[in-house]
N, C-alpha and C positions, 0 to 999 in steps of 0.2 A: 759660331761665336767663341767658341773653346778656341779654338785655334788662335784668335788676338793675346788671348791670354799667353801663349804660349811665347808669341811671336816678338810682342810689345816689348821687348827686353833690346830684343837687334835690331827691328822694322825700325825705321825712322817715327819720332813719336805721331807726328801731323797724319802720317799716313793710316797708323794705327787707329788715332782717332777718329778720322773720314770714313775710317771700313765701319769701326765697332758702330759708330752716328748710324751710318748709314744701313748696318746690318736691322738695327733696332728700326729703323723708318721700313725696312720690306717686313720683319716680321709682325709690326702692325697692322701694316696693309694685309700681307697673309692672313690675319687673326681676322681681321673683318670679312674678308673673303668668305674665310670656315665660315661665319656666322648666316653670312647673306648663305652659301648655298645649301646649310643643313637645313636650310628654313622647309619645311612640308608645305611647297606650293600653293597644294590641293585645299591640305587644310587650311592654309592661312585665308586664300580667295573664299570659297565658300562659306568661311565662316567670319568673313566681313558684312556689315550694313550694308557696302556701292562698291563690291566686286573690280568693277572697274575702274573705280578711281583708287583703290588698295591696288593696282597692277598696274597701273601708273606710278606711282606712288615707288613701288617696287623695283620696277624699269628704272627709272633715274637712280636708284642708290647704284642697282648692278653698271648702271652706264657710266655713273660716276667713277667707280671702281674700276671700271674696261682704262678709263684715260688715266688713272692712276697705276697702275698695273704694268700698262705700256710705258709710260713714262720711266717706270722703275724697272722695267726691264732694258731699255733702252742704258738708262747708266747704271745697272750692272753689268752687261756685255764692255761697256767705255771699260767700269774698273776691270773687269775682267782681262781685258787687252790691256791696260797699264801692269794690272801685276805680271803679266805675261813677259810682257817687255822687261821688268825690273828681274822676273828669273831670268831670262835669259842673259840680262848684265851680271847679273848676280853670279853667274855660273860662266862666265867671259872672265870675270874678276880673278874665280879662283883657278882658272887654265894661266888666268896672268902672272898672280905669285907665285903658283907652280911654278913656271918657266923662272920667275925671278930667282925663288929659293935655290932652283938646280943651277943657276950660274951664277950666284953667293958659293956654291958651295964648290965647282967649279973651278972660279976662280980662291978657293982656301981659304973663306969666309962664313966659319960654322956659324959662326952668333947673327951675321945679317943672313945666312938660311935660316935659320932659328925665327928671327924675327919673322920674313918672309911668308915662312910656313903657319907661324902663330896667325899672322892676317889671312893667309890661306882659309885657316880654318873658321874664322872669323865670318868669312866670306861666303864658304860654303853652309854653315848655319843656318846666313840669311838667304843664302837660295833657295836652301833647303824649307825655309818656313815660308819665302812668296812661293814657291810651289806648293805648297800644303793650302794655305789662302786661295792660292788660284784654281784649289781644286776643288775648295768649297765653295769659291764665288759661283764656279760652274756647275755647282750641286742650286745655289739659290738661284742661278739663269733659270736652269729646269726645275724648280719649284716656281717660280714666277711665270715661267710661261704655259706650265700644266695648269695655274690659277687665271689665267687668260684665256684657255681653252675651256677649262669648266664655267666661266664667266659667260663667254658668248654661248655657249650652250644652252646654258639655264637660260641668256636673254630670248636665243630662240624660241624657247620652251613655255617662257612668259606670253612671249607674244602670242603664240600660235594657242594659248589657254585663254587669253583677251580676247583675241578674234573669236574664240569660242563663244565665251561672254556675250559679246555682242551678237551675235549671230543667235543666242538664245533669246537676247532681252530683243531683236527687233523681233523673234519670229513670235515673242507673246504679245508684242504690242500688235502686230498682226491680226494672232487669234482674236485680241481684244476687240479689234477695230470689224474682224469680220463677226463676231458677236453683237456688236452694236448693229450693225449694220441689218443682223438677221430679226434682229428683236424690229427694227427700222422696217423691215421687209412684211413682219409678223401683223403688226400694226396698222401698215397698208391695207393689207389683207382684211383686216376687221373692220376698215373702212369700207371698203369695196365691198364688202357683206351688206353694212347698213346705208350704201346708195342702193344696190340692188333692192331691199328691202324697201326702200323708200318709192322705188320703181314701181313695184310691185304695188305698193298702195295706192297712188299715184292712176297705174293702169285699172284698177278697180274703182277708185273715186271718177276717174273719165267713163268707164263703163256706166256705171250708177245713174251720171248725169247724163250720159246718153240713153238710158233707159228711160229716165223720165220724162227728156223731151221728146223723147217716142213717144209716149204715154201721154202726155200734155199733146201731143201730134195731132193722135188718133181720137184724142174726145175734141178737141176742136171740131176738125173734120165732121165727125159726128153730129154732133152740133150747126156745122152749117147744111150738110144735109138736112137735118131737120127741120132747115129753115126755109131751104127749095123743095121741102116735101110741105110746108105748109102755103107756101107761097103761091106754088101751081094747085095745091085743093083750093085756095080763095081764087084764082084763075076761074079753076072751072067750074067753080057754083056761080060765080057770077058769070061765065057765059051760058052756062045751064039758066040762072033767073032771066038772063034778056031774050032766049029764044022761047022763054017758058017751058023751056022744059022740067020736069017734074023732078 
């Protein structure tokens, strides 16, 4: 930017204007740059509320930046190759008054060598300062495009920290789910205990009543025994009274 300064006296003034505009629109861009990439990633993600929507959030500024970047490297390679071309007229120009002055003088014309030579120098000046410009536009190409490089770097870096992100929050939601799952499993379990239990009572209440209808069985039984034991003694007393026997 020093270098306009210097320049703006011989440069055409439009020109000088468009460089200085334009030097100020890359140096902001630069500045936001610095900003976006001293940011501490690490600490910034982690020490957000939704990790990943701060690295979304973070991705679009840096990507916004990627197409601003590009853009402005794109026209300052353009201006780079116009000042390019204006040194090389610039320095055509003053091989031209050379030649002019030396055949001013030539043909015995000090005062138009004079003049010749004064635009000579005139000329060479302004070479001399679009080369000085063109060497700093090419100083801001490679600061523009080492901010393009650290740019997609860091986007890299983002992403590959998001996918990290993610890759944490599915595998808790994971754990979560197979926690659930096992309390789910736990629970079963304690069912399955108080069917078996239930079983178990269940086979002793069937015992019971089968023990009793044994029981109610056998005194029946009994019972009607006792009724074919008294049945056949009334038999045989009364065949005993009809043969008289005693």
């Amino acid at each position: 930017m020093t270098t306009l300064n210097v320049i703006a006296p011989l440069v055409p003034h439009n020109d000088a204007r468009d460089l200085y505009l334009k030097e100020l629109s890359m140096a902001g861009i630069l500045g936001r740059i610095g900003d976006l990439i001293s940011a501490n990633v690490n600490a910034m993600l982690d020490g957000a509320e939704d990790p990943e929507k701060m690295a979304n959030e973070y991705l679009r500024q840096l990507t916004n930046e990627v197409y601003e970047v590009r853009t402005g490297v794109a026209a300052a390679m353009a201006d780079e190759a116009k000042l390019e071309q204006r040194r090389i007229a610039s320095f055509g120009e003053v091989s031209q008054w050379q030649s002019k002055a030396e055949a001013a003088l030539r043909a015995g014309d000090e005062q138009l060598a004079k003049a010749a030579l004064a635009r000579k120098l005139q000329a060479q000046k302004i070479a001399e300062q679009y080369q000085a410009q063109e060497t700093a536009q090419e100083e801001q190409v490679s600061a523009m495009q080492n901010a393009l490089v650290q740019l997609e770097t860091r986007i890299a870096e983002v992403k590959a920290k998001k996918e990290l992100i993610i890759a944490k929050k599915n595998r808790a939601q994971t754990q979560e789910a197979l926690q659930r799952t096992a309390q789910h499993m736990g629970s079963i379990s304690a069912l399955d205990k108080l069917d078996q239990l239930e079983e178990r009572v269940d086979d002793k209440l069937a015992r019971a009543d089968a023990m009793q209808k044994l029981e109610q069985g056998s005194l029946e039984a009994r019972f009607q025994d006792l009724e074919k034991k008294t049945e056949v003694d009334s038999e045989l007393a009364e065949m005993k009274r009809k043969l008289g026997i005693a």
